[in-house]
PDBQT receptor file of N, H, CA, C and O in Angstrom, charges set to zero:
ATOM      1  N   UNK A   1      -3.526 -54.548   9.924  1.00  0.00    +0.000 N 
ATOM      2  CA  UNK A   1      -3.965 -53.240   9.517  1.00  0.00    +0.000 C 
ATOM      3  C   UNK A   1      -3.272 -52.835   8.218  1.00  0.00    +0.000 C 
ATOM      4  O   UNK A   1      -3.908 -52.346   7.285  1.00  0.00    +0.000 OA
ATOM      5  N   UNK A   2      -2.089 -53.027   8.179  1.00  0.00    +0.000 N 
ATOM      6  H   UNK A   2      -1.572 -53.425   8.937  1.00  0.00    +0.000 HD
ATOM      7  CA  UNK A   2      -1.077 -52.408   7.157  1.00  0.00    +0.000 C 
ATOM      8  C   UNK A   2      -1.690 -53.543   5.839  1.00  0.00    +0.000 C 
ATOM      9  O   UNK A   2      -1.950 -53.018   4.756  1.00  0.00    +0.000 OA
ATOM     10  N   UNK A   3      -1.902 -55.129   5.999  1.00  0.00    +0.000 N 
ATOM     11  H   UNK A   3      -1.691 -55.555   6.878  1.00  0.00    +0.000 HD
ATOM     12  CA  UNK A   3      -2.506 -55.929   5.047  1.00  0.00    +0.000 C 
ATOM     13  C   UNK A   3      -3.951 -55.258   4.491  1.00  0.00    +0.000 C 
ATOM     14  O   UNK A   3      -4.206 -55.036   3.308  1.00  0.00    +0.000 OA
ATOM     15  N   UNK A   4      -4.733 -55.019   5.517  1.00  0.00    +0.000 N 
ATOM     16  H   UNK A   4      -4.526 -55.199   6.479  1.00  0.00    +0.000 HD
ATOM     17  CA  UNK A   4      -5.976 -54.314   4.501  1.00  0.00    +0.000 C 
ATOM     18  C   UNK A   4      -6.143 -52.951   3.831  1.00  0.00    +0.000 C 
ATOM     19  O   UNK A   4      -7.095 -52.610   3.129  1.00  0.00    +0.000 OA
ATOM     20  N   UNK A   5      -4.839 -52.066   4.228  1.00  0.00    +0.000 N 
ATOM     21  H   UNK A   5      -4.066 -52.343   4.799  1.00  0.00    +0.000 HD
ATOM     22  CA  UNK A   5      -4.395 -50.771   3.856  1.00  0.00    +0.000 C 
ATOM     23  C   UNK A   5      -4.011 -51.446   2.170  1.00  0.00    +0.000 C 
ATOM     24  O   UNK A   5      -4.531 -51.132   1.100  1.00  0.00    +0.000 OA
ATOM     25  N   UNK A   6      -3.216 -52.185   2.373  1.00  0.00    +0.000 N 
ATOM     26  H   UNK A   6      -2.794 -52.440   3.243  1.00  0.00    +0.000 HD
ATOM     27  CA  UNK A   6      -2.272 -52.876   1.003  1.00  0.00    +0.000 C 
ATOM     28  C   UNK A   6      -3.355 -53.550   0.068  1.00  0.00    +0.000 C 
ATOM     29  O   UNK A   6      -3.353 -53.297  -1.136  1.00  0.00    +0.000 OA
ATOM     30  N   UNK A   7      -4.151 -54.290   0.550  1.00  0.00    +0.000 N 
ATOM     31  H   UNK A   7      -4.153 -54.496   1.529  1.00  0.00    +0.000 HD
ATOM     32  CA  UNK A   7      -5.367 -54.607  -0.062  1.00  0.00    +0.000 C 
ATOM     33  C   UNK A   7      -6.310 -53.809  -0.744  1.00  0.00    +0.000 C 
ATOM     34  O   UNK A   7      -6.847 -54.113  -1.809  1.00  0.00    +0.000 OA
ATOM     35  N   UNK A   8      -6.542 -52.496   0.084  1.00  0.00    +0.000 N 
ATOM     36  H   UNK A   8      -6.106 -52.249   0.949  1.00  0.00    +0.000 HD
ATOM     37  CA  UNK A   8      -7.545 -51.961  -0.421  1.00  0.00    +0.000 C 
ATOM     38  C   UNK A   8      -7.313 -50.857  -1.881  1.00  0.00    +0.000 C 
ATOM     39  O   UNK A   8      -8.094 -50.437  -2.734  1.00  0.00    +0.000 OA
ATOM     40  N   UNK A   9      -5.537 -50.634  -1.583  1.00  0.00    +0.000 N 
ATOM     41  H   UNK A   9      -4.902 -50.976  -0.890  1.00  0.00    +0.000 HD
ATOM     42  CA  UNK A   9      -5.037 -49.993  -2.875  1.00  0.00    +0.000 C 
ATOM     43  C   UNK A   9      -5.428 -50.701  -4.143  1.00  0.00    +0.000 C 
ATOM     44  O   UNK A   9      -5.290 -51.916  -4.281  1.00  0.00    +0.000 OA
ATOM     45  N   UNK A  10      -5.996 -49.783  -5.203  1.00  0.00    +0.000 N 
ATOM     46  H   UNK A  10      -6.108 -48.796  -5.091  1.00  0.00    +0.000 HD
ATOM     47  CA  UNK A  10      -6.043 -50.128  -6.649  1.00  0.00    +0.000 C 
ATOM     48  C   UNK A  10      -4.760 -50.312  -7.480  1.00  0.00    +0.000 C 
ATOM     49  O   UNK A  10      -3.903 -49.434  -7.371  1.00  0.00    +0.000 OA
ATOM     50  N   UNK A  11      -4.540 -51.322  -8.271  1.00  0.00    +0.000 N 
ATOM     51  H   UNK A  11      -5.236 -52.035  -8.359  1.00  0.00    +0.000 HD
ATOM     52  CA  UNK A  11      -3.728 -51.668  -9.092  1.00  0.00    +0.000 C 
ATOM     53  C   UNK A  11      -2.968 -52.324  -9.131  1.00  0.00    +0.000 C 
ATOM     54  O   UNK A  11      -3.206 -52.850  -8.044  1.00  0.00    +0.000 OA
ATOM     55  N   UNK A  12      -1.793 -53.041  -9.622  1.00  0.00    +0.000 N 
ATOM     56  H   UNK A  12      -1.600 -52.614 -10.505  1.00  0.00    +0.000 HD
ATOM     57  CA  UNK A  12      -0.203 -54.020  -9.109  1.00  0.00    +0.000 C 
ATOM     58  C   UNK A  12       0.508 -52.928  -8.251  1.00  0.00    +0.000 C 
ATOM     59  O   UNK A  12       0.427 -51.707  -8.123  1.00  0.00    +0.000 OA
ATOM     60  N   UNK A  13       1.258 -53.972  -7.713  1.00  0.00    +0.000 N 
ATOM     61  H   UNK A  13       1.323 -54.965  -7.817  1.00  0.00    +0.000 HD
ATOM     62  CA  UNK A  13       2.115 -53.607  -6.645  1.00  0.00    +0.000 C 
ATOM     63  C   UNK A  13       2.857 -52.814  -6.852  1.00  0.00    +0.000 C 
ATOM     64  O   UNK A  13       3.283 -52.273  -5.832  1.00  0.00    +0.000 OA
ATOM     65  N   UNK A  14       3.487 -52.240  -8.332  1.00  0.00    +0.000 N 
ATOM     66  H   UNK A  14       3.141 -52.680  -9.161  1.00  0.00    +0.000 HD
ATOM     67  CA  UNK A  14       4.588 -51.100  -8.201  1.00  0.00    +0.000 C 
ATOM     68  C   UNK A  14       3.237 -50.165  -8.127  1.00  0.00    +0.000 C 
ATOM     69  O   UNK A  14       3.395 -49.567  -7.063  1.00  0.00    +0.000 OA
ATOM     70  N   UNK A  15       2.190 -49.791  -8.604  1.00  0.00    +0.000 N 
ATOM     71  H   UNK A  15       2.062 -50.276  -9.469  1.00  0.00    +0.000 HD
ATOM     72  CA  UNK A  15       1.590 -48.885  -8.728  1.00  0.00    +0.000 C 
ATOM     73  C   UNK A  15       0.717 -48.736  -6.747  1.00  0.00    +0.000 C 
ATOM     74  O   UNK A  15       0.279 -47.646  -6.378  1.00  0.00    +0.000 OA
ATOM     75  N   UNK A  16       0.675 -49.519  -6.165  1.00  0.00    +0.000 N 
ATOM     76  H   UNK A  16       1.032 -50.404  -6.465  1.00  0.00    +0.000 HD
ATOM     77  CA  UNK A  16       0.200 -49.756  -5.124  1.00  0.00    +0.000 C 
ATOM     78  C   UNK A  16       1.355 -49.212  -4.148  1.00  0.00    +0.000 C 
ATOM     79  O   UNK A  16       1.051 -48.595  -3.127  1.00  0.00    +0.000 OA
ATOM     80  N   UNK A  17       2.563 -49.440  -4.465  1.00  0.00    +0.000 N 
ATOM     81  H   UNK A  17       2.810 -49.942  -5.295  1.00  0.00    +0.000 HD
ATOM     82  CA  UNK A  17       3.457 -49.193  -3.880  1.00  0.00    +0.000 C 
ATOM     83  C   UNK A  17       3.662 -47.371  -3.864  1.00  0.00    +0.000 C 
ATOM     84  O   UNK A  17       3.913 -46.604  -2.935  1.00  0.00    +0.000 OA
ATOM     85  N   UNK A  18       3.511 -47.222  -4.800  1.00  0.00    +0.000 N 
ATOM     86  H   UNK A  18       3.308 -47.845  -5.555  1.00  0.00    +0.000 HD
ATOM     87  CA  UNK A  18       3.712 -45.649  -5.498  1.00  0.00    +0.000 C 
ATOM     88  C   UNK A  18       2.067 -44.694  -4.839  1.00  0.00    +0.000 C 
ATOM     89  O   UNK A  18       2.212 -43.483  -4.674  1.00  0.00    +0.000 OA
ATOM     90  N   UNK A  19       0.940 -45.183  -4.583  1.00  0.00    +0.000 N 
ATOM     91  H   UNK A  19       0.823 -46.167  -4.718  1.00  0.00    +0.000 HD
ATOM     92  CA  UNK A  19       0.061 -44.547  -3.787  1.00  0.00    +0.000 C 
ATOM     93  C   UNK A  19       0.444 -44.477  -2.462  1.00  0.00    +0.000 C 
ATOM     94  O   UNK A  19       0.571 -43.354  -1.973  1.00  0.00    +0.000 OA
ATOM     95  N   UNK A  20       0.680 -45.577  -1.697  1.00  0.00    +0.000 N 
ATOM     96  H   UNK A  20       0.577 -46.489  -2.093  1.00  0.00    +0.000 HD
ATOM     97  CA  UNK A  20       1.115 -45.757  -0.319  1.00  0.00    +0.000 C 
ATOM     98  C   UNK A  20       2.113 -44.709   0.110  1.00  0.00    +0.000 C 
ATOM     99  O   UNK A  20       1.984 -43.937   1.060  1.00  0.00    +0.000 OA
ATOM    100  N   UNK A  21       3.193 -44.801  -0.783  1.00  0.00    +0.000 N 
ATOM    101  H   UNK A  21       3.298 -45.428  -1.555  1.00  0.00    +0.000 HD
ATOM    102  CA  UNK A  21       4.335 -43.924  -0.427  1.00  0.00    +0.000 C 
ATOM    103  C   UNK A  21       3.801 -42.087  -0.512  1.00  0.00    +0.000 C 
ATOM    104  O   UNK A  21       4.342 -41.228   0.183  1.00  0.00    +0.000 OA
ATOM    105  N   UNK A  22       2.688 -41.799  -1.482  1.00  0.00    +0.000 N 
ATOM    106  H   UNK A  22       2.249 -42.497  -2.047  1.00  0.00    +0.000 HD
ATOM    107  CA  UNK A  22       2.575 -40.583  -1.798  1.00  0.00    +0.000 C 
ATOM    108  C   UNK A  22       1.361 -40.437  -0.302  1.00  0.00    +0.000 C 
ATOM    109  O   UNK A  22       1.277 -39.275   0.095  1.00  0.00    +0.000 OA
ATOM    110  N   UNK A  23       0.698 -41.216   0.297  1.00  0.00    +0.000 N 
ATOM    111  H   UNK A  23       0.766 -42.160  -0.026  1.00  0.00    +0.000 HD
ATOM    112  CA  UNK A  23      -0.185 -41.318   1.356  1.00  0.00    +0.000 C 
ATOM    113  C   UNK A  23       0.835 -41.040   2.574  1.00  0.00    +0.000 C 
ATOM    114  O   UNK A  23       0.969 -40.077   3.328  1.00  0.00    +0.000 OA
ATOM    115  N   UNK A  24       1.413 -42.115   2.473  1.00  0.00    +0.000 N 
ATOM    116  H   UNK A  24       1.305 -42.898   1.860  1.00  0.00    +0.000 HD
ATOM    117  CA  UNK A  24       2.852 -41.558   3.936  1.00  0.00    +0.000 C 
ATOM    118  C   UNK A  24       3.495 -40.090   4.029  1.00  0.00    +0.000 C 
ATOM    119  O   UNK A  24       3.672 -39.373   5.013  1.00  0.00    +0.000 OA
ATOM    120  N   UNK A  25       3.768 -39.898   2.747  1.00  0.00    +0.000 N 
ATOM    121  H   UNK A  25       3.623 -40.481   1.947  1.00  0.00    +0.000 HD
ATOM    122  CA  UNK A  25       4.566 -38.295   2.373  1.00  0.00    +0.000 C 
ATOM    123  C   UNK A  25       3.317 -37.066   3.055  1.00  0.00    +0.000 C 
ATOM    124  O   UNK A  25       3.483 -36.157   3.868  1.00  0.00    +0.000 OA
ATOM    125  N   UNK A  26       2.252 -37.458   2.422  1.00  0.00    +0.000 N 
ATOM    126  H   UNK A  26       2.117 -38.196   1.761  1.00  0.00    +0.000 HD
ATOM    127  CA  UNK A  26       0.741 -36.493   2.678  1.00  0.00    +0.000 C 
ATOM    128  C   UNK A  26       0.523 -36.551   3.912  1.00  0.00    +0.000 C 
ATOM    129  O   UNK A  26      -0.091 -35.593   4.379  1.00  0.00    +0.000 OA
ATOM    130  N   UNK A  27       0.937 -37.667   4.861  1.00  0.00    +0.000 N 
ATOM    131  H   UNK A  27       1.436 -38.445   4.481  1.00  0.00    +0.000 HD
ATOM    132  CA  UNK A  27       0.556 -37.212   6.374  1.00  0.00    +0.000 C 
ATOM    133  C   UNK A  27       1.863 -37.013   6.813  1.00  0.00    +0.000 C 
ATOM    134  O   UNK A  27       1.629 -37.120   8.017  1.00  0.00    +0.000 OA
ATOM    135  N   UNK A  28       2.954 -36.823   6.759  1.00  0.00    +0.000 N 
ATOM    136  H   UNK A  28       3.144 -36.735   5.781  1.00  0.00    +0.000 HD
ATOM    137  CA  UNK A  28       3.928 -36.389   6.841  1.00  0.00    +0.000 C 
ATOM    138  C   UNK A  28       3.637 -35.138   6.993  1.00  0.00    +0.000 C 
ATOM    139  O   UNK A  28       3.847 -34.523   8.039  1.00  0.00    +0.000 OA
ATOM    140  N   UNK A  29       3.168 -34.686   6.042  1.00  0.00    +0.000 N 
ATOM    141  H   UNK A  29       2.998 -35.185   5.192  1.00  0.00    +0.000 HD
ATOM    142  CA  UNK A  29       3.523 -33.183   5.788  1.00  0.00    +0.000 C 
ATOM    143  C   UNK A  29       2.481 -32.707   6.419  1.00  0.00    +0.000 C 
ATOM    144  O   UNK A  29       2.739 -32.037   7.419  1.00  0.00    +0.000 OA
ATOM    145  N   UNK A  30       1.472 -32.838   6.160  1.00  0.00    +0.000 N 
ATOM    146  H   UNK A  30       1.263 -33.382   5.348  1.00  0.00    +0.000 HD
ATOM    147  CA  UNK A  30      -0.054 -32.480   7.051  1.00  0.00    +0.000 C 
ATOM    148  C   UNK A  30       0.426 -32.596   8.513  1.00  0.00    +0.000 C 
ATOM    149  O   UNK A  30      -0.513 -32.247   9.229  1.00  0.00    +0.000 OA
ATOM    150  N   UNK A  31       1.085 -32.808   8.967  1.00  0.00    +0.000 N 
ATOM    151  H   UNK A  31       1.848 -33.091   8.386  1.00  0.00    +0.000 HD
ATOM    152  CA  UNK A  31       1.479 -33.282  10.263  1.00  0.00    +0.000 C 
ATOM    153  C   UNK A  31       2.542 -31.981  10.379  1.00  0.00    +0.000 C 
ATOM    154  O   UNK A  31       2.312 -30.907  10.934  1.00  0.00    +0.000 OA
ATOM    155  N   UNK A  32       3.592 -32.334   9.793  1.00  0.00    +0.000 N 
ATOM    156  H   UNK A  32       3.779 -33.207   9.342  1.00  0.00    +0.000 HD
ATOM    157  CA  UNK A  32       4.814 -30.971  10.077  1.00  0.00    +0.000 C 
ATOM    158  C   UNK A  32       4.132 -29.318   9.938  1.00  0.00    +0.000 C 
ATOM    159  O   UNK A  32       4.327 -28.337  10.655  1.00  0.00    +0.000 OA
ATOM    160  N   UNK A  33       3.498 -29.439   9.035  1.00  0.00    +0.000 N 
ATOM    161  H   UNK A  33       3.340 -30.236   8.452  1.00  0.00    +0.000 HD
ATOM    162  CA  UNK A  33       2.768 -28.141   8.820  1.00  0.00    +0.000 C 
ATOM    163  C   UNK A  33       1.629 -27.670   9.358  1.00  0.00    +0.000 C 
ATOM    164  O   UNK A  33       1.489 -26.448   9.384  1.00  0.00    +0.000 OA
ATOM    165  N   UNK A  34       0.739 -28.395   9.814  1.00  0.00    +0.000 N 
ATOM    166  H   UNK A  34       0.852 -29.388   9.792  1.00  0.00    +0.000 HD
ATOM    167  CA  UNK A  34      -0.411 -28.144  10.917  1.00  0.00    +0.000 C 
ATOM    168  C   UNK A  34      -0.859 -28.579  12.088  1.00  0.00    +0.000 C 
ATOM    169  O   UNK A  34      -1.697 -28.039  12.810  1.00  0.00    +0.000 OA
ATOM    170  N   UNK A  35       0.124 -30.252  12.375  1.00  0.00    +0.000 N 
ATOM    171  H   UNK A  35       0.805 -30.690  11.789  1.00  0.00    +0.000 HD
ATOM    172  CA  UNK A  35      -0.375 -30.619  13.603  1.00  0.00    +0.000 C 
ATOM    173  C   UNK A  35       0.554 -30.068  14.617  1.00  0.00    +0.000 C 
ATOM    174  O   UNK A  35       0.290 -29.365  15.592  1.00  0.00    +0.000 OA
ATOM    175  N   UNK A  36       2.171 -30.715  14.024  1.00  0.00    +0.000 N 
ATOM    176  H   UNK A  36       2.386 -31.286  13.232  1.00  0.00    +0.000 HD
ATOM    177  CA  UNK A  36       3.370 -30.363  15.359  1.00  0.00    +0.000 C 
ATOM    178  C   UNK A  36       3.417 -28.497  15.861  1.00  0.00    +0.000 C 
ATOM    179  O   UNK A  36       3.829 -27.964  16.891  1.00  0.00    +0.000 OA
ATOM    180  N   UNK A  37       2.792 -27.916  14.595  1.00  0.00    +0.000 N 
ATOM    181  H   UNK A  37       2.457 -28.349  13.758  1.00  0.00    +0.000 HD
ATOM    182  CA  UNK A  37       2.821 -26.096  14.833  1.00  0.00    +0.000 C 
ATOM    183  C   UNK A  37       1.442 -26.058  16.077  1.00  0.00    +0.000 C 
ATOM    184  O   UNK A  37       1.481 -25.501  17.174  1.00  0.00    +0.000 OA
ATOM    185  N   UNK A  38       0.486 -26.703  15.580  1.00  0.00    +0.000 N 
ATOM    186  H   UNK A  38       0.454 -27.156  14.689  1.00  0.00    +0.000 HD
ATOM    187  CA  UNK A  38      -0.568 -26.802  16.617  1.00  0.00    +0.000 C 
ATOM    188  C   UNK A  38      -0.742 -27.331  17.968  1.00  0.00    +0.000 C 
ATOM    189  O   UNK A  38      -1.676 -26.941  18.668  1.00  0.00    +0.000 OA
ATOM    190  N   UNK A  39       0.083 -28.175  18.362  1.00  0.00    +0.000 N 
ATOM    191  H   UNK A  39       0.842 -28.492  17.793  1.00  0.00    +0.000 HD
ATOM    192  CA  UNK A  39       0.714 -29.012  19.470  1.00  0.00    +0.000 C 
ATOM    193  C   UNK A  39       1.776 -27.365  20.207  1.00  0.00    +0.000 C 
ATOM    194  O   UNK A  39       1.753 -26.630  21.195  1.00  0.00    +0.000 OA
ATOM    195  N   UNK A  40       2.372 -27.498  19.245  1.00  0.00    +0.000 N 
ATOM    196  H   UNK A  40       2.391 -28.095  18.443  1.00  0.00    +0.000 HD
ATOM    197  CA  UNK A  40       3.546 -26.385  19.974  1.00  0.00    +0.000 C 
ATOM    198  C   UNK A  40       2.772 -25.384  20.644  1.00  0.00    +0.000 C 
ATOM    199  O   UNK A  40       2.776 -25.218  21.864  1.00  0.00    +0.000 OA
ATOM    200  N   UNK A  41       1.961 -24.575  19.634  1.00  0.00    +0.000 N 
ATOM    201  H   UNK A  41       1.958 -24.710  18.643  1.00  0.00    +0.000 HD
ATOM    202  CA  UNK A  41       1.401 -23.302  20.405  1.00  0.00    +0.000 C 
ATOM    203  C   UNK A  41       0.219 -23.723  21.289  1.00  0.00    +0.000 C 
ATOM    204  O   UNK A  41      -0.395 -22.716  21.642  1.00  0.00    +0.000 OA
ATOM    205  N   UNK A  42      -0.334 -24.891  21.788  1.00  0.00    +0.000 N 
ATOM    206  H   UNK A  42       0.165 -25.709  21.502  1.00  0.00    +0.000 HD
ATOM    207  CA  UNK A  42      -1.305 -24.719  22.125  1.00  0.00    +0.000 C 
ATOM    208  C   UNK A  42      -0.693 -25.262  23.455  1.00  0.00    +0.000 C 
ATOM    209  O   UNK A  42      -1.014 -24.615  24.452  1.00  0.00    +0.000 OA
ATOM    210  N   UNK A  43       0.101 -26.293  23.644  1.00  0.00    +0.000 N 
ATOM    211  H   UNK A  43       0.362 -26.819  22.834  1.00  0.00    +0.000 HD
ATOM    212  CA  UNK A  43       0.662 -26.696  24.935  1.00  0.00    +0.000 C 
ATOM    213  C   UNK A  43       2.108 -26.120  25.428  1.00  0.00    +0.000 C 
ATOM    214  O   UNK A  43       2.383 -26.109  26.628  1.00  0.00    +0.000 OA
ATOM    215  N   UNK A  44       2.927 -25.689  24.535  1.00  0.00    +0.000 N 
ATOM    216  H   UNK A  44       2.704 -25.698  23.561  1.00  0.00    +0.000 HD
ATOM    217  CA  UNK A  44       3.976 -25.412  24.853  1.00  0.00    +0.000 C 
ATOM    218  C   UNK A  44       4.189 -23.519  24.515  1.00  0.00    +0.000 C 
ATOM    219  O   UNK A  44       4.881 -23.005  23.637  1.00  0.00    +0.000 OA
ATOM    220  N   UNK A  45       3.597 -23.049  25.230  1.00  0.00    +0.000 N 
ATOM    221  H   UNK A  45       3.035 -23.467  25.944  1.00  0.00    +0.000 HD
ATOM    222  CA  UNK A  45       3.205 -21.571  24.323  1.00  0.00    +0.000 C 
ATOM    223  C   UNK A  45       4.314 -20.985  24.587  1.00  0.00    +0.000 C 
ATOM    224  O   UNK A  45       4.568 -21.248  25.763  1.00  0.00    +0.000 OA
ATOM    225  N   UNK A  46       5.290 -20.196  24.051  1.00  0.00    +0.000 N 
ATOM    226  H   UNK A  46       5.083 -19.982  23.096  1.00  0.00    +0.000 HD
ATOM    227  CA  UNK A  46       6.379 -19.885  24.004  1.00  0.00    +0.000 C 
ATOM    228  C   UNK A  46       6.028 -18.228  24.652  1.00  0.00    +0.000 C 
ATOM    229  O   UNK A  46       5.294 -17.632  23.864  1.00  0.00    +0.000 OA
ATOM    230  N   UNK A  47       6.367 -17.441  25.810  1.00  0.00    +0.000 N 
ATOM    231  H   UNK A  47       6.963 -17.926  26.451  1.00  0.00    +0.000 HD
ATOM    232  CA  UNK A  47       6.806 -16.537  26.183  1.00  0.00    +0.000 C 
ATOM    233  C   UNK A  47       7.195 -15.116  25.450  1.00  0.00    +0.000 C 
ATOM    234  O   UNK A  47       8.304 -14.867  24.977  1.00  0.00    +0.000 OA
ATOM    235  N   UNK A  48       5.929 -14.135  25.452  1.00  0.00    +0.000 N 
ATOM    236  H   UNK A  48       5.028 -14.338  25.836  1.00  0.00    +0.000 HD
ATOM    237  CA  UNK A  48       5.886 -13.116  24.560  1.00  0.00    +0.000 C 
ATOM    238  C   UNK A  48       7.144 -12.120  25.380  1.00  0.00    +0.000 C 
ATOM    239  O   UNK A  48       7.100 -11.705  26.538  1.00  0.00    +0.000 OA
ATOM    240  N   UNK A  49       8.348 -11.892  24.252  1.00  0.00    +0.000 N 
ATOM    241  H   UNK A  49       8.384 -12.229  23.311  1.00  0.00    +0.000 HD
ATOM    242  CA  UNK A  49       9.715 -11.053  25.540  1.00  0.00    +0.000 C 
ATOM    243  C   UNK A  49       8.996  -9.826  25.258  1.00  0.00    +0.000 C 
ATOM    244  O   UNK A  49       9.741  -9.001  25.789  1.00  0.00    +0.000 OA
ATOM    245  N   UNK A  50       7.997  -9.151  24.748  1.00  0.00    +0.000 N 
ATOM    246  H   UNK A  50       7.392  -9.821  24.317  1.00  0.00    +0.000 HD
ATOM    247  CA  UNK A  50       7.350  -7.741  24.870  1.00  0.00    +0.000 C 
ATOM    248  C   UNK A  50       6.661  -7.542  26.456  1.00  0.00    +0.000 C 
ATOM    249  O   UNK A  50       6.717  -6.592  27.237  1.00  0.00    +0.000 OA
ATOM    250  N   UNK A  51       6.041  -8.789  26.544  1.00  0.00    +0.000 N 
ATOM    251  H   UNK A  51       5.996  -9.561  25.910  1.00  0.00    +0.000 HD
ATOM    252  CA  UNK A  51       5.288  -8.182  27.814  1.00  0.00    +0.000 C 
ATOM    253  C   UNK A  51       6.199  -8.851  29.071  1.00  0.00    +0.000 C 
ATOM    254  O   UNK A  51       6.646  -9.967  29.337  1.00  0.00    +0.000 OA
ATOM    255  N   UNK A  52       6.210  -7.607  29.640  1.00  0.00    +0.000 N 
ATOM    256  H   UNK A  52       5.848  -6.701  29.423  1.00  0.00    +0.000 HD
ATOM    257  CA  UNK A  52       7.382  -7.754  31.373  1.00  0.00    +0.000 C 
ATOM    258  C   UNK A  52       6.629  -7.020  32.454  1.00  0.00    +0.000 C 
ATOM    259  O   UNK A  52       7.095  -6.948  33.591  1.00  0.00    +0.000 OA
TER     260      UNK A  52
């Protein structure tokens, strides 16, 4: 999988190298910022201390 990922990048390898890494960073972050917040509140819903 990771060979036809590497394959399918345009250009030599430092420049191939330099998309990949900015692709890893982009779901990184897409992930910290919309999935793990979305996971949290939707399964782990945290306890409103207003209502008793």
């Amino acid at each position: 999988m990771y060979a036809a990922l590497w394959r399918s990048l345009p250009g030599p390898w430092p420049l191939r190298l330099l998309i990949a890494l900015a692709l890893v960073a982009a779901v990184a972050l897409l992930l910290i910022f919309y999935g793990y917040p979305w996971v949290m509140q939707t399964y782990f819903p945290t306890p409103d201390p207003r209502i008793e």
